[in-house]
C-alpha positions in Angstrom: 71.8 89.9 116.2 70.2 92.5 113.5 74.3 91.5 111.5 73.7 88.1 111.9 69.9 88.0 110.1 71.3 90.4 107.4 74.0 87.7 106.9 71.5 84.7 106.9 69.2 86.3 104.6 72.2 86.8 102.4 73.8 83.5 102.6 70.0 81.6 101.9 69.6 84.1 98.8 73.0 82.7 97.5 71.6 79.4 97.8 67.8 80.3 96.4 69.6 82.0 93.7 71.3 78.6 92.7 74.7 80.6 93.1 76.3 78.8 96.0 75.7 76.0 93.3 77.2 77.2 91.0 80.5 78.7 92.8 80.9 75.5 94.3 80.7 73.8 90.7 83.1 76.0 88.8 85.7 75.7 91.7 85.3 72.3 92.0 85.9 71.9 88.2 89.2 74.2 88.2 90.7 72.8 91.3 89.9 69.1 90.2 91.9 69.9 86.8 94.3 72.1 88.1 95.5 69.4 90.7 95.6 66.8 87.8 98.1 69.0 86.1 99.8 70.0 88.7 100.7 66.4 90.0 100.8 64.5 86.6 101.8 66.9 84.0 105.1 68.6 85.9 107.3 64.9 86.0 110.8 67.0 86.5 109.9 69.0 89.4 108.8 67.6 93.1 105.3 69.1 93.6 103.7 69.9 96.8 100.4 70.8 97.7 101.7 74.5 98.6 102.3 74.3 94.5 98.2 74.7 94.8 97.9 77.6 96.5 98.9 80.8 93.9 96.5 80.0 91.2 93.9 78.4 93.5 94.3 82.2 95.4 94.1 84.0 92.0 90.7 82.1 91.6 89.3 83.1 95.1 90.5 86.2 94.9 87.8 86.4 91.5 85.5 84.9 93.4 85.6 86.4 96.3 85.0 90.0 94.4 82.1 88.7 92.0 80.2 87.9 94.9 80.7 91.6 96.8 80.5 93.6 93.7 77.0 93.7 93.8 76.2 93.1 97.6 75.0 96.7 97.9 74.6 98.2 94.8 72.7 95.7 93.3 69.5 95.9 95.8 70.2 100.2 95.3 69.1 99.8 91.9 66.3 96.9 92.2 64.8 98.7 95.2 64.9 96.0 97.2 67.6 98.3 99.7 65.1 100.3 101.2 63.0 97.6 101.7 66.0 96.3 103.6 66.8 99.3 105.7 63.1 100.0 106.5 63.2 96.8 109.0 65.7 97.1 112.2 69.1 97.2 110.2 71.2 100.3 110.7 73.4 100.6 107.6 76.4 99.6 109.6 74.1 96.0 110.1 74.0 95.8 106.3 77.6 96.1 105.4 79.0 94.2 108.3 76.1 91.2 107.0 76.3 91.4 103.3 80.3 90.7 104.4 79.7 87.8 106.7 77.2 86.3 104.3 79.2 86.4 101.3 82.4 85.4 103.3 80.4 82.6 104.3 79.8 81.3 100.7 83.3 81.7 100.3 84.0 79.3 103.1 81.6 76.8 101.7 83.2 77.0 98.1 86.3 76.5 99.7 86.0 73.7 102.0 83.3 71.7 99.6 86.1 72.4 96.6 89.0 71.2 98.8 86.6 68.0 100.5 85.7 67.0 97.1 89.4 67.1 95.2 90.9 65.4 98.4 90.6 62.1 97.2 92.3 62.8 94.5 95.0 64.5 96.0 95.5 61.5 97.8 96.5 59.4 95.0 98.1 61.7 92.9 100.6 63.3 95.6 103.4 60.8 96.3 103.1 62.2 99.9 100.2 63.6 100.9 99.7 65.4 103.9 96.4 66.4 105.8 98.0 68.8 107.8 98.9 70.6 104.6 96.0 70.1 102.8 94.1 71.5 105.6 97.0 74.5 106.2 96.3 75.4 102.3 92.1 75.7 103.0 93.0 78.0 105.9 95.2 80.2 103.7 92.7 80.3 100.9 90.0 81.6 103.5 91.6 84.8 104.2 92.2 86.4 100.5 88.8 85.6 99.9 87.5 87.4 102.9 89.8 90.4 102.4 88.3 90.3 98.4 84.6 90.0 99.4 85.5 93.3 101.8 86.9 95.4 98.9 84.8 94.4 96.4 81.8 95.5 99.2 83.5 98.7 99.2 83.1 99.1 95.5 79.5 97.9 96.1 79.3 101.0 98.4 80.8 103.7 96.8 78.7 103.4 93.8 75.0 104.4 92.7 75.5 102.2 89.4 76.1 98.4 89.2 78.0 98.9 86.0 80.4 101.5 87.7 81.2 98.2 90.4 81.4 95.9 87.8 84.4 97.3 86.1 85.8 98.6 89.7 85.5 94.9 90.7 87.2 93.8 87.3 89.5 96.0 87.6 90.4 94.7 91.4 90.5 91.1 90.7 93.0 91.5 87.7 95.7 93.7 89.4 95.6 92.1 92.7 95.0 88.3 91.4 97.7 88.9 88.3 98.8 92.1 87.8 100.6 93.0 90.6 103.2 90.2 90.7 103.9 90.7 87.1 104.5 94.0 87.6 106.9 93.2 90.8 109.0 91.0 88.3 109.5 93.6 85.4 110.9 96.4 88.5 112.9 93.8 89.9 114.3 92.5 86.6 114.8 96.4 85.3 116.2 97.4 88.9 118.1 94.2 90.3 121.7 92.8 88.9 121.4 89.6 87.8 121.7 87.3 90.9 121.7 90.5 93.4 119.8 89.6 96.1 116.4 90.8 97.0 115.9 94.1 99.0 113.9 93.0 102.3 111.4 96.2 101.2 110.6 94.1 97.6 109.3 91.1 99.9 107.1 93.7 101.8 105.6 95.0 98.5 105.1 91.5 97.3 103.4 90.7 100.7 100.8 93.7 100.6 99.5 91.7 98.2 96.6 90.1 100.4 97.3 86.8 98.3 100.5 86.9 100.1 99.9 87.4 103.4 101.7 84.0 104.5 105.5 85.2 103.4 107.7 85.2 106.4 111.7 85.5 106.6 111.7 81.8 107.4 110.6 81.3 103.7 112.9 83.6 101.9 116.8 83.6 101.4 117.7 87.0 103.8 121.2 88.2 103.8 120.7 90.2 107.0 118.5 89.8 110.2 114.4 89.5 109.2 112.7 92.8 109.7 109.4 92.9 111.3 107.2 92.9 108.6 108.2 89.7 106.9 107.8 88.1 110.3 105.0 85.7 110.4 102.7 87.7 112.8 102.6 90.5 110.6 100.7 88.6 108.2 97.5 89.3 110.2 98.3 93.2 110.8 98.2 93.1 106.9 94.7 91.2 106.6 93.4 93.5 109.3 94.3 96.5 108.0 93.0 95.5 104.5 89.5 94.3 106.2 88.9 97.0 108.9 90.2 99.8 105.7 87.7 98.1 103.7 84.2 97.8 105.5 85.3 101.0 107.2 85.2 102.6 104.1 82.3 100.8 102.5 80.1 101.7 105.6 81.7 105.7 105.7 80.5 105.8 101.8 77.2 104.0 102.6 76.6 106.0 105.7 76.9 109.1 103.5 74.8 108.4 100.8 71.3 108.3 99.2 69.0 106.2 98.7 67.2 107.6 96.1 
């Protein structure tokens, strides 16, 4: 109960603070324009509404971190923490809140985004699909979540707010656009032209919590699929990114000062 009042106190101070508002806004701007491009601007290729997914991800993935950067931190340095913990909240209750809460705003930036542009998906896809469309929310929930969780653990680990700013920069560019740029360079420098692509390569690619979703069935294997591109190993990759994550944001918050 004490998780779920940190989380509503956290969820209404988004809204108070006008920036569930303005999440929702900015998302609903990018995904409205990036589905215009994406349906009207790429005439030679067949587009699908999976084509939404990698940059809509990059962009939750951002925003999922800006909102956890300063879940903890930020009421360290205004004061308002102790304040917080002086009430019935272990720090356990905090973390485990502050996560729900801002997962929650998450959720609504998401869904409201999606609900809004789905009209216009609707007339710009030459077949839509609902099932899809709905499939492609669902996916977008779960880098979020896992990016509101290590951005908390930033939050956490640090006494200064501009410490977890750049640790949460830092986060957002090599997991939301780094790290698959830096996949293609190795496998262009370590790959023949046209070799095919070693099943450990996929797994690297789907550490990346943005690509959870990658299964054998999606990818051209010359051998039999090994576990971990199988599709249920997806979730033992978000759990161990979450339960790693607010493990090690309460351990560090456990541990450490108020003061």
């Amino acid at each position: 109960m004490s998780i779920l009042l940190v989380a509503k106190k956290d969820f209404l101070d988004a809204i108070r603070s006008l920036t569930l508002v303005a999440v929702v806004g900015a998302f609903t701007a990018f995904l409205a324009f990036f589905t215009y491009f994406k349906f009207t601007m790429s005439p030679m290729t067949t587009t699908t509404v999976s084509d939404l997914y990698q940059s809509s991800a990059s962009v939750v993935a951002v925003i999922g971190t800006l909102l956890g950067y300063k879940s903890i931190v930020g009421e360290r340095e205004s004061g308002s923490l102790k304040f917080l913990l002086g009430m019935p909240h272990t720090r356990r209750d905090v973390v485990l809140g502050k996560f729900i809460g801002r997962v929650a705003v998450v959720v609504v930036t998401v869904i409201v985004g999606f609900a809004v542009v789905g009209a216009h998906y609707a007339v710009l896809a030459d077949s839509p699909s609902a099932t899809a469309y709905a499939v492609l929310i669902g996916k977008l929930l779960v880098p979020g979540a896992v990016f509101v969780a290590l951005a908390i653990a930033f939050s956490a680990a640090n006494r200064s707010a501009t410490v977890a700013t750049w640790g949460a920069i830092v986060l957002a560019v090599v997991f939301a656009f780094v790290w698959e740029t830096v996949l293609s360079i190795v496998q262009s420098l370590m790959l023949p032209a046209n070799a095919a692509v070693p099943n450990w390569f996929h797994l690297l690619t789907r550490l990346n919590p943005k690509y959870f979703y990658i299964d054998a069935n999606t990818l051209e294997l010359g051998n039999a699929a090994p576990f971990y591109l199988e599709p249920w190993f997806g979730g033992v990759i978000v759990a161990g990114w979450l339960l790693v994550s607010l493990g090690l944001a309460y351990v560090l918050f456990e541990r450490s000062d108020l003061a």
